[in-house]
C-alpha positions in Angstrom: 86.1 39.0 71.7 89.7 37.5 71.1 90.7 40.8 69.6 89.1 43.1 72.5 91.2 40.9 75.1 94.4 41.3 73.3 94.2 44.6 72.9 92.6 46.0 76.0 95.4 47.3 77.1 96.2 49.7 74.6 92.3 50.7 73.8 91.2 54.3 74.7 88.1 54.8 77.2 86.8 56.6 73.7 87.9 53.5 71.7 86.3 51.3 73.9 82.8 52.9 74.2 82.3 53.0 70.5 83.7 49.3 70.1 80.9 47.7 72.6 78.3 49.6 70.6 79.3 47.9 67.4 76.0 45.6 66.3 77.7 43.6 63.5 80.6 41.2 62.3 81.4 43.7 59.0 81.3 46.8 61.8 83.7 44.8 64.0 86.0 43.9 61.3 86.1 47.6 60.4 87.3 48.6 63.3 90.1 45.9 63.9 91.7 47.1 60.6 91.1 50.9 61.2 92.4 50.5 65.0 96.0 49.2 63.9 95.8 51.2 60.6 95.2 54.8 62.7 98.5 53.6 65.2 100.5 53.0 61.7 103.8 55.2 62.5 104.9 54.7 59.0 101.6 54.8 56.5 102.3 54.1 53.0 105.0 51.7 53.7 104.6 47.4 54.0 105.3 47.6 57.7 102.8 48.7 60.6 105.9 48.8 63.1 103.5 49.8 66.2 101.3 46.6 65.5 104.4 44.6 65.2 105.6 45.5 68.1 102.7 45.0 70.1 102.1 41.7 68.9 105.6 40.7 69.7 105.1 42.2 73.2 101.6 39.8 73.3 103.3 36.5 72.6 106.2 37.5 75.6 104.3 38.2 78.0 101.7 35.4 76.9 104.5 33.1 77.1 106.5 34.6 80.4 103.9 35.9 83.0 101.1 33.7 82.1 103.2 30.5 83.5 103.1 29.7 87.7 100.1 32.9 88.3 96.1 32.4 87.9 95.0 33.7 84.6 96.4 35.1 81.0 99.9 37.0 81.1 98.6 40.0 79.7 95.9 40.5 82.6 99.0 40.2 84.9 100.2 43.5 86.2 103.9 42.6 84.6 102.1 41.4 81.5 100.3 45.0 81.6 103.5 47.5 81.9 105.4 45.3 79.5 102.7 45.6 76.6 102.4 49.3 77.8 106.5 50.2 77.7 107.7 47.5 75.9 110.9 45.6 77.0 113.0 46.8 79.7 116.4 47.9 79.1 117.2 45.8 82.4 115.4 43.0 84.7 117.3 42.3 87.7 115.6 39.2 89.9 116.0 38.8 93.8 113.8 35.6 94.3 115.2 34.4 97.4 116.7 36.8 99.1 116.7 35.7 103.6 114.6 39.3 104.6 112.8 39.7 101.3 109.5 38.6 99.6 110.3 37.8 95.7 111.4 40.7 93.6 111.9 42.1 90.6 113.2 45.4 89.5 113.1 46.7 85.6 115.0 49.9 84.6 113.1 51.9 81.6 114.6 54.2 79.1 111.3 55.8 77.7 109.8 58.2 75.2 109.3 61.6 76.3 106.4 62.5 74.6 104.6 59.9 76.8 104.3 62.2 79.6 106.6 59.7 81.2 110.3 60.5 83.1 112.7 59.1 80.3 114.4 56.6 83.0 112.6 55.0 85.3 112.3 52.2 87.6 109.4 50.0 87.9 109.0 47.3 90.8 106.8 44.1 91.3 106.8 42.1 94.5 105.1 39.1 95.7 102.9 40.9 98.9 103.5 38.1 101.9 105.6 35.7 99.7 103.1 34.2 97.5 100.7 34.9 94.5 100.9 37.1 91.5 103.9 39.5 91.2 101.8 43.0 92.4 103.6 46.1 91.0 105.0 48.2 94.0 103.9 52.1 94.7 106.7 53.1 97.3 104.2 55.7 98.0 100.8 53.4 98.8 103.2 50.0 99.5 106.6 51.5 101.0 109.7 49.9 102.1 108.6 47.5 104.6 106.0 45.6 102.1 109.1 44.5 100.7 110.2 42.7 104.5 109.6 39.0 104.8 108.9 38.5 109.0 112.8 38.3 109.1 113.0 41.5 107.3 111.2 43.0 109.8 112.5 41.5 112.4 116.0 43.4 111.7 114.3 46.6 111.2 112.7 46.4 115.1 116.6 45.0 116.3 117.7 48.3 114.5 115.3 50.3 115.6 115.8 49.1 119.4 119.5 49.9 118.4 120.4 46.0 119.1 122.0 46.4 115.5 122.7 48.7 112.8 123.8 48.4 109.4 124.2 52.1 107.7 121.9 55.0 109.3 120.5 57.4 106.9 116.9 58.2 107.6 114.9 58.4 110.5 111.9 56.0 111.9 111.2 52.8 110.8 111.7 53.6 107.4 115.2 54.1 107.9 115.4 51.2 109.6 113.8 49.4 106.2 116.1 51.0 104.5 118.9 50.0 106.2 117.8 46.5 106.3 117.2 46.7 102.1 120.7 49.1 101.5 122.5 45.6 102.6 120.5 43.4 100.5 120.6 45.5 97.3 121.5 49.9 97.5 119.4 49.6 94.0 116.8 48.2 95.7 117.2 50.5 98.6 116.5 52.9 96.0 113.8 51.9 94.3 112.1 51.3 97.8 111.8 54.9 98.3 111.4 56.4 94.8 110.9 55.0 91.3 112.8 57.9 89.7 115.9 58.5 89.8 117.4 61.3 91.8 114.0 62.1 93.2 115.0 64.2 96.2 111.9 63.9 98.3 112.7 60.1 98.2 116.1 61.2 99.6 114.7 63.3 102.4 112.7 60.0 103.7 109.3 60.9 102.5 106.9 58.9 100.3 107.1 59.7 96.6 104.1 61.0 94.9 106.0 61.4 91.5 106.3 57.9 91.6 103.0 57.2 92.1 101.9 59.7 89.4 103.8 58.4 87.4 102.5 54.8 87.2 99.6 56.8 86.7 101.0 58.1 83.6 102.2 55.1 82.4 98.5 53.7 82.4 97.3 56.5 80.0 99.9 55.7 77.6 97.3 54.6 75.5 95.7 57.9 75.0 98.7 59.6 74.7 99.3 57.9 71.3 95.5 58.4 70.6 94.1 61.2 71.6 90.7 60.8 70.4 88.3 58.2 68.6 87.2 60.3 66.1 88.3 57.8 63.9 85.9 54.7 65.0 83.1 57.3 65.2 81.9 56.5 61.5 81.8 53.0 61.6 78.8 53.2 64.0 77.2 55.4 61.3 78.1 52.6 58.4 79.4 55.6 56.6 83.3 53.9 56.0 85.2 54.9 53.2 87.3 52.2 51.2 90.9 52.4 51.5 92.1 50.1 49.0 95.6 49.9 47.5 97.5 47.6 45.5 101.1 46.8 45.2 101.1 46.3 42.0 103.3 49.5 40.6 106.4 48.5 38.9 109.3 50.1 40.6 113.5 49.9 40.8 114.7 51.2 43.9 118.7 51.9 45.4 120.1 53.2 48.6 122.8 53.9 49.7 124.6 55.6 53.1 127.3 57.7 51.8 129.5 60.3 54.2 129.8 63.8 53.2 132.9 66.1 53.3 131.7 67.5 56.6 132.0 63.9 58.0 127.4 63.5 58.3 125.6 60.5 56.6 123.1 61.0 54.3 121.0 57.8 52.8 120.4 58.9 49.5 117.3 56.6 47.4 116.2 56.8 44.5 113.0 54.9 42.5 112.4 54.1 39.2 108.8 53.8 37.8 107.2 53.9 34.1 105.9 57.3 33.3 102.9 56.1 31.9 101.5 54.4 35.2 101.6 57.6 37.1 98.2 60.4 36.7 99.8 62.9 34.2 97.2 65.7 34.3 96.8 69.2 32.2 96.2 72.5 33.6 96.2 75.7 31.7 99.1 74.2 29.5 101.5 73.1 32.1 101.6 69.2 32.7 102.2 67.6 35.9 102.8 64.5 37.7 102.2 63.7 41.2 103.1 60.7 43.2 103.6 60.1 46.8 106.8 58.4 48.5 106.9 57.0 51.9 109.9 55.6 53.8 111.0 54.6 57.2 114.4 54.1 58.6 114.0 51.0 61.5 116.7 49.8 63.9 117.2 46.7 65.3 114.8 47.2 68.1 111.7 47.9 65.1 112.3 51.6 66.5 111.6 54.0 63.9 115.0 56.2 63.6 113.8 58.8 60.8 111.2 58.8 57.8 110.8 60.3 54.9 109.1 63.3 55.7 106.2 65.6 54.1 105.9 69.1 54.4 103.2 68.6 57.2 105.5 66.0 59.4 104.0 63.4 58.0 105.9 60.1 56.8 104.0 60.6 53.1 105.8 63.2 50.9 103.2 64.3 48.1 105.5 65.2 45.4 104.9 67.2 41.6 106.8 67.2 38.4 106.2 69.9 36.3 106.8 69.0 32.6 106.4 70.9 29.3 104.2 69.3 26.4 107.5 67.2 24.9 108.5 65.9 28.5 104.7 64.9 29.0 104.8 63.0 25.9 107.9 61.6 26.7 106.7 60.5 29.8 103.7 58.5 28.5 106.6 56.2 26.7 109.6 56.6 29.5 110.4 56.2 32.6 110.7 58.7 35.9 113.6 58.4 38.3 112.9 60.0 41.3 115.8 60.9 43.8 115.9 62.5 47.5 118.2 61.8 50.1 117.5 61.8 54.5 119.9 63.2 57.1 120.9 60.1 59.4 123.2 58.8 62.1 125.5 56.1 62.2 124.0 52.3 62.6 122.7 49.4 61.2 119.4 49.6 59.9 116.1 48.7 57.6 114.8 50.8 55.1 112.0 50.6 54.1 110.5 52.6 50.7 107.4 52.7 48.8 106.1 55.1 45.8 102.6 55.5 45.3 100.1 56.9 42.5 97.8 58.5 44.9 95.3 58.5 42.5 94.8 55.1 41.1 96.7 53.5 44.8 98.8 51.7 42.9 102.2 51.1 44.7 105.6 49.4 44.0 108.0 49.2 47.4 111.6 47.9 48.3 113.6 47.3 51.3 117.1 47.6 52.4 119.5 47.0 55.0 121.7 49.5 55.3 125.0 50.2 57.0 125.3 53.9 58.0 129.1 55.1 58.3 130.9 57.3 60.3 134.4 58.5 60.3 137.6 56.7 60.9 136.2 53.1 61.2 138.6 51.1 63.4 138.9 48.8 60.2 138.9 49.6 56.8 135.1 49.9 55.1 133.7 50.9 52.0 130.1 51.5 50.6 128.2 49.5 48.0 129.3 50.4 44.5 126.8 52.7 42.7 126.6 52.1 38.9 125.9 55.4 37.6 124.2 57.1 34.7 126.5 60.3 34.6 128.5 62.4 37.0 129.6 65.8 37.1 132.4 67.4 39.0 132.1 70.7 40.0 135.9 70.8 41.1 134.6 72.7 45.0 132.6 72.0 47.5 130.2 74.7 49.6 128.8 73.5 52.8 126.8 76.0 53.2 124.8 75.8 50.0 121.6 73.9 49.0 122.5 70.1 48.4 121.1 67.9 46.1 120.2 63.8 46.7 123.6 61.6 45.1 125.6 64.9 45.8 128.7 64.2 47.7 131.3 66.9 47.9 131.9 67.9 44.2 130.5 65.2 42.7 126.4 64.8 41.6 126.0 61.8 39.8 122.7 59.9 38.7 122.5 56.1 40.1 121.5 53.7 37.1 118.5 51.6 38.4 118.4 49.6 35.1 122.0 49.0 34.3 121.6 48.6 30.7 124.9 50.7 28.8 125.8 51.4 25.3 129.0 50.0 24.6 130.2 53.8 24.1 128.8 54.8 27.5 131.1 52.7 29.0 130.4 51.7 33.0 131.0 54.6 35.7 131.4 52.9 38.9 131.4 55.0 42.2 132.1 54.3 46.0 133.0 55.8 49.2 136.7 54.4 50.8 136.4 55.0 54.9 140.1 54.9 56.5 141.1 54.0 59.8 143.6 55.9 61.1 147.1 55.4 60.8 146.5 53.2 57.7 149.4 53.9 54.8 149.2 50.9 52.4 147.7 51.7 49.0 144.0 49.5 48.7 143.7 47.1 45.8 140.0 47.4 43.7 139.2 44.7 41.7 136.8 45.0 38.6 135.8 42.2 36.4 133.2 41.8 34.3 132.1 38.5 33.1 130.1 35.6 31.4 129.7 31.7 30.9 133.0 31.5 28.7 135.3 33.9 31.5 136.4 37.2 32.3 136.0 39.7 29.6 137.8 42.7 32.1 140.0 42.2 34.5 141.1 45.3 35.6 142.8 46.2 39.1 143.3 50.1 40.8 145.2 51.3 43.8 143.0 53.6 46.0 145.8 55.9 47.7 145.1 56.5 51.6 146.6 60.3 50.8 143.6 60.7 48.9 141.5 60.7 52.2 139.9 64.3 53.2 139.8 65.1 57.3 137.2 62.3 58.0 139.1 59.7 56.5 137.1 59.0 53.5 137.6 59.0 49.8 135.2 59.2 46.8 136.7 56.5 44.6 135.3 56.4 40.5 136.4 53.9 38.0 135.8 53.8 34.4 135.4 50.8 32.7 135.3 51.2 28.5 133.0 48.7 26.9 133.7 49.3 23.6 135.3 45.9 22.9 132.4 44.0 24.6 129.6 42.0 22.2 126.3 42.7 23.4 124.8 40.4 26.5 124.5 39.9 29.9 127.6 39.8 32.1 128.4 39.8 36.1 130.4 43.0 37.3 132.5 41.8 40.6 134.3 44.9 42.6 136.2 43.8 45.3 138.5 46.1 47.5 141.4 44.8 49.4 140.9 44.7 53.2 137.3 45.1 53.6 136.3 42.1 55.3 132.9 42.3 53.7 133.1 39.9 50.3 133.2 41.2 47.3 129.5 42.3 45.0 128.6 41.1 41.9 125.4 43.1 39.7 124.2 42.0 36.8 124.7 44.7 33.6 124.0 44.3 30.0 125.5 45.8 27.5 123.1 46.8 24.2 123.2 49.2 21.2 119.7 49.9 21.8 120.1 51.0 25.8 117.2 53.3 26.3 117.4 57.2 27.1 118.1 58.2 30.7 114.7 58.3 32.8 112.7 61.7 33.1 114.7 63.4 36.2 112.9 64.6 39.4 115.0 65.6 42.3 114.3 68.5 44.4 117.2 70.6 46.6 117.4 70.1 49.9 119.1 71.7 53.1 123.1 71.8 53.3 124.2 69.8 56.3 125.2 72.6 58.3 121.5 73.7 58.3 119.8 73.9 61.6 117.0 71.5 61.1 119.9 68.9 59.6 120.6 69.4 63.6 117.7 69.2 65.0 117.1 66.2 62.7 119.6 64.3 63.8 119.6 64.9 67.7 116.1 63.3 67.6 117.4 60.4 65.9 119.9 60.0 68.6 117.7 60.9 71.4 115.7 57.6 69.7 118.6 55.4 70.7 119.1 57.1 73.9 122.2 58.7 73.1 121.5 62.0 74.9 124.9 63.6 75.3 125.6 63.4 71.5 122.4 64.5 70.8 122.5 67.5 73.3 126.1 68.3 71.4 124.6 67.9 67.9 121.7 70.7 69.0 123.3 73.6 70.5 125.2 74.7 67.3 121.3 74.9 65.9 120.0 76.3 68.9 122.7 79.3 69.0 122.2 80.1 65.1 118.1 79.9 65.1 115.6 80.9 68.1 113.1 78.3 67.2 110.3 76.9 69.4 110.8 73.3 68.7 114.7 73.4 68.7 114.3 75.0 72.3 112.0 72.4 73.4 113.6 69.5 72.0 117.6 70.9 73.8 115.0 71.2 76.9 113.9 67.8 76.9 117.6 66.7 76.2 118.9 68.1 79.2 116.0 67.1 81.6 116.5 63.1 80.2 120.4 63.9 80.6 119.8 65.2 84.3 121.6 68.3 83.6 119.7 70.7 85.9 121.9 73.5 86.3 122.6 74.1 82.5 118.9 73.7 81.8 118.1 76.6 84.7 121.1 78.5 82.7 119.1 78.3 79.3 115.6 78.5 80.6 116.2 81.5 82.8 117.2 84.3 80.1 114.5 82.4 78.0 111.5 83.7 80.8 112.4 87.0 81.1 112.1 87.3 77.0 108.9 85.0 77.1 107.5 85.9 80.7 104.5 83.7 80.1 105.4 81.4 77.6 104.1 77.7 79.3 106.5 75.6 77.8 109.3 77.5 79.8 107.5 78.0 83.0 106.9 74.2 82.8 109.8 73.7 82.4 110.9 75.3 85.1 108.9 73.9 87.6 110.0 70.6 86.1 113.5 71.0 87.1 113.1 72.5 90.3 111.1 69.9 91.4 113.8 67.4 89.8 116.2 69.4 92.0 113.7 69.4 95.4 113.3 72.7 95.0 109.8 72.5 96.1 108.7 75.9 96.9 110.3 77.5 93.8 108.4 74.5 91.6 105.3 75.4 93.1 105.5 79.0 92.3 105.9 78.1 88.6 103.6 75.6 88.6 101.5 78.5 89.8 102.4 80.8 87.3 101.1 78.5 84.1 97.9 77.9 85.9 97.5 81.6 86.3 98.8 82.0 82.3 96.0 79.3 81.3 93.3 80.4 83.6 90.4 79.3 83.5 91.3 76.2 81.9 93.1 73.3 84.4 95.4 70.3 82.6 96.2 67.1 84.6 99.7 68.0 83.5 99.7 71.2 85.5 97.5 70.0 88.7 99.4 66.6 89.0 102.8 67.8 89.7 102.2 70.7 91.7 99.9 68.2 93.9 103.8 66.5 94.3 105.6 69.8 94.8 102.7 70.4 97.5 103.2 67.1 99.0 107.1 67.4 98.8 107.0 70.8 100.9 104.6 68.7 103.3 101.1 70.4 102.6 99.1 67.9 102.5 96.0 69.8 102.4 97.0 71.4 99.1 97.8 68.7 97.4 94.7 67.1 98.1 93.4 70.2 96.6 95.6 70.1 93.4 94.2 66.2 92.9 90.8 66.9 93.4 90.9 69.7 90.5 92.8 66.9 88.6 90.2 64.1 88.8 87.0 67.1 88.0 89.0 67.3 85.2 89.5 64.2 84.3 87.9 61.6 86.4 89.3 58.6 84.7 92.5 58.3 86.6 92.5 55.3 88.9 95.9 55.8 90.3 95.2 59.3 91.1 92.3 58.4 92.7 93.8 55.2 94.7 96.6 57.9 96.2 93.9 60.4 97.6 92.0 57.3 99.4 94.9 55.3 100.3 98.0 57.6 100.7 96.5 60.9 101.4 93.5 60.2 103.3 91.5 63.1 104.6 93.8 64.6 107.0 95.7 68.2 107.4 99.1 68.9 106.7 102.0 66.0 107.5 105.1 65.9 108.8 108.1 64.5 107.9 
């Protein structure tokens, strides 16, 4: 029972039909481990970010809504949007305000792909002064809920024109308005309209995308989870066993390094023995598979990027493909594996994990990692790489396939077990980033040491000429070993200036040093490639950097006509409130596509953004008319607003009554027919 109440929230109608049927403790078990396993953003890796992050979001509101009200915080209607949409990017308090009841007002930036506007207010208030914090529908509530008696006191002096404050509306909402304007304009706002720019609000009617949109908010949960077909088995007692153990031997780097067209790129790489991966046989050709997942985590436990399969998953399923000497080879020797992800500049986690997907063994690592950009204010500098080789191939082609460790005209091949032969010597590699203006030469440091002292003490001037266009230099030294016993030593780099302190590895130098690793690495896109684009804008849309992102995507979106890149530049513009240059880009877009949805959505979406009611409704119109006979909440919903905004009632009403035969479990839906809507004709404003 203490699982169902925690989690309530977040279960699915579905989720919560097959979980009441469940007759035993094993069956119950089962489905608490399948429930947080199915919501795993990042499967394969240590981390289960969503449940993270929902348990985090328990223990808040636990702790911070479940004090001074009757009841547990997460039955509170706070406690409910917070484990919903998480923390708010703003909470702004008006407790005791003369003319207002206690108030609070919390600004959302929001996913998209919830079916949610990406900023949004939402609003709780304490109806007559006292009890729980109710959250406030400026459609069912409006303004003057918000009024204490002196509140509404001043709205009657300023509607009997004994006083005035700042006219902009009509009635006795204006008159609330007023009264609110003087208090607080963003909760004047707010009053009127959770969304921003929401022109109906402006006109001085009652919002109905605010009210649907709390709606939305409340099916979050099956958004993320469309269906139960998951649980379904469990009430059968036909479960399989998904059992793995981390018990795969692994060596794992990474490492953020800029390339000569000034982009990121973490580049990993994992080390495993040969002989604990399924080498199989098949008409003469051996092979190798193995599965890598990896997730790229911020600060806020968002999920930036991931390693990424060819089905958009965050498992890769990778094969080697060996002849009969490399298979024999790689029963007694190791495989390095190498890859590299397109990223944006920030401090993050990564995490990485390999996996024999046949036995389910695993071995995993994590890192934090600093991802540069170009022309620091201060001088930086990567980790040094100790490498296993490096090849120069004296040019560099942007345009050409690129390969993981491949940065400009240099591919090297990290060493994961820094063992060397003292004629190998030690190749040590790493990335300079300039500020601008800087002209003194940097000092490196290399030393290599033991118990009895420094065996190497070498120093190198990194010249700031050496810098390409983004201010970064690719800096190797070569250290000879050849007068160094065999042992263990400490290699210290240090470079001048960095503030970071300096690193020390541990290296040994031996006769015997193995032979380098078996090699997989596959190519992968050049960074001027499209999808590099289209990578990366999501990333920044992630951290709710919009402009960049929208800049980052139109290069792509000129070179390729692709569905997704045009949604995703859609979306971009819609969260950036860029109307007028997403009617530019949609409009030549219908004409090609005259009954594509997505455009004609999107349409209708930004007219209605704009108050264009009547020209929403006809598009709205046109997709139900493309889909017919089918209906979608997502089409009947908002054209029920666009009805509402151009003050037919009687068709909206229509439009929501379609919406709930379709889907009958929408209680906010329903609430704004009985209570907003009621049963009459057509309104006026």
């Amino acid at each position: 029972r203490d699982f169902y109440d925690s989690v309530e929230v977040i279960l699915t109608p579905d989720e919560e039909k097959v979980f009441e049927r469940l007759g035993s403790d094993f069956q119950r078990d089962e489905f608490m481990e399948r429930f947080w396993r199915v919501r795993d953003p990042s499967p394969g890796t240590s981390r289960n970010e969503y449940k993270e992050e929902y348990e985090e979001r328990l223990e808040y509101v636990e702790f911070h809504f479940g004090r001074g009200e009757p009841g547990p915080g997460r039955k509170s209607e706070r406690g409910r949007m917070y484990l919903l949409l998480g923390e708010p990017m703003n909470i702004k308090s008006l407790p005791y305000e003369q003319q207002t009841y206690p108030i609070e007002i919390w600004w959302y930036h929001a996913n998209p792909k919830l079916g949610i506007p990406p900023f949004f207010y939402l609003a709780f208030f304490k109806r007559h002064g006292a009890g729980k914090f109710r959250l406030y529908s400026p459609m069912v509530d409006g303004p003057m809920a918000l009024l204490n008696p002196a509140g509404k006191e001043n709205v009657r002096q300023i509607q009997s024109h004994e006083t005035r404050y700042m006219a902009q509306m009509e009635g006795e909402i204006g008159a609330a308005i007023d009264v609110l304007q003087y208090i607080d304009v963003e909760l004047a706002q707010v009053a009127l309209s959770l969304i921003p720019g929401d022109y109906g609000a402006q006109m001085g009617y009652g919002s109905m995308r605010s009210q649907m949109m709390i709606g939305n908010i409340e099916m979050i949960p099956e958004k993320i989870m469309p269906t139960a077909a998951w649980a379904y088995p469990i009430l059968t007692g036909i479960v399989e066993a998904d059992v793995r153990f981390e018990s795969l031997p692994i060596k794992a780097q990474a490492v953020a390094l800029l390339d000569p067209s000034g982009l990121p790129f973490i580049h990993y790489a994992l080390l495993t023995e040969g002989s604990r991966l399924n080498l199989s046989n098949y008409e003469d050709t051996w092979y190798v598979t193995f599965q890598v997942a990896g997730t790229v985590i911020d600060d806020q436990n968002r999920i930036i990027t991931s390693v990424k399969g060819v089905d958009g998953s965050s498992i890769k399923t990778l094969q080697a493909d060996l002849d009969e000497e490399q298979a024999r080879d790689m029963r007694s020797g190791p495989l390095l594996h190498l890859d590299r992800l397109p990223v944006v500049a920030g401090s993050y986690d990564f995490e990485l994990a390999l996996e024999n997907n046949v036995s389910r063994e695993y071995g995993r690592a994590s890192f934090s990692i600093d991802v540069p950009a170009p022309w620091p204010e201060v001088l930086r500098s990567s980790r040094p790489l100790l490498l296993w080789a490096i090849a120069d191939s004296e040019q560099y082609d942007p345009y050409s396939a690129h390969y993981p460790f491949q940065v400009g005209q240099y591919n090297f091949i990290p060493s994961l077990d820094p063992v060397f032969k003292p004629s190998q010597g030690l190749l040590i590699f790493q990335q300079v980033y300039m500020p601008r203006g800087r002209e003194d030469r940097i000092q490196a440091t290399y030393r290599l040491s033991d118990d009895s002292g420094a065996l190497i003490d070498r120093t190198e001037y990194i010249k700031p000429v050496d810098a390409d266009h983004n201010g970064t230099i690719n800096h190797i030294a070569r250290i000879g070993l050849e007068d160094v016993p065999e042992g263990e030593y400490e290699l210290f780099v240090d470079l001048e200036g960095d503030n970071r302190s300096g690193t020390t590895q541990t290296v040994t130098v031996a006769l015997d040093a193995d032979e380098n690793a078996h090699l997989h690495m596959n190519a992968g896109p050049p960074p001027t490639d499209p999808w590099v684009a289209f990578d990366r804008a999501q990333q920044l849309r992630t951290l709710a950097q919009i402009d960049d992102a929208i800049e980052v995507l139109q290069p792509a979106l000129e070179r390729v006509d692709d569905e997704k890149i045009r949604e995703l530049q859609i979306g971009l513009l819609m969260e950036a409130e860029r109307y007028q240059d997403l009617e530019a880009l949609l409009m030549p877009l219908q004409r090609e596509h005259p009954n594509e949805t997505e455009i004609l959505m999107a349409l209708a979406a930004v007219n209605s953004r704009m108050g264009n009611n009547r020209q929403a409704i006809r598009w709205y119109e046109r997709v139900r008319l493309a889909t017919r006979p089918e209906e979608s909440i997502e089409v009947l919903n908002p054209l029920a607003s666009a009805y509402f905004g151009d003050g037919n009632n009687e068709k909206a009403r229509e439009m929501l009554e379609k919406s709930l035969t379709v889907n009958p479990d929408q209680p906010e839906i329903q609430r704004l027919l009985d209570q907003a809507l009621g049963k009459g004709g057509n309104s006026s404003r």
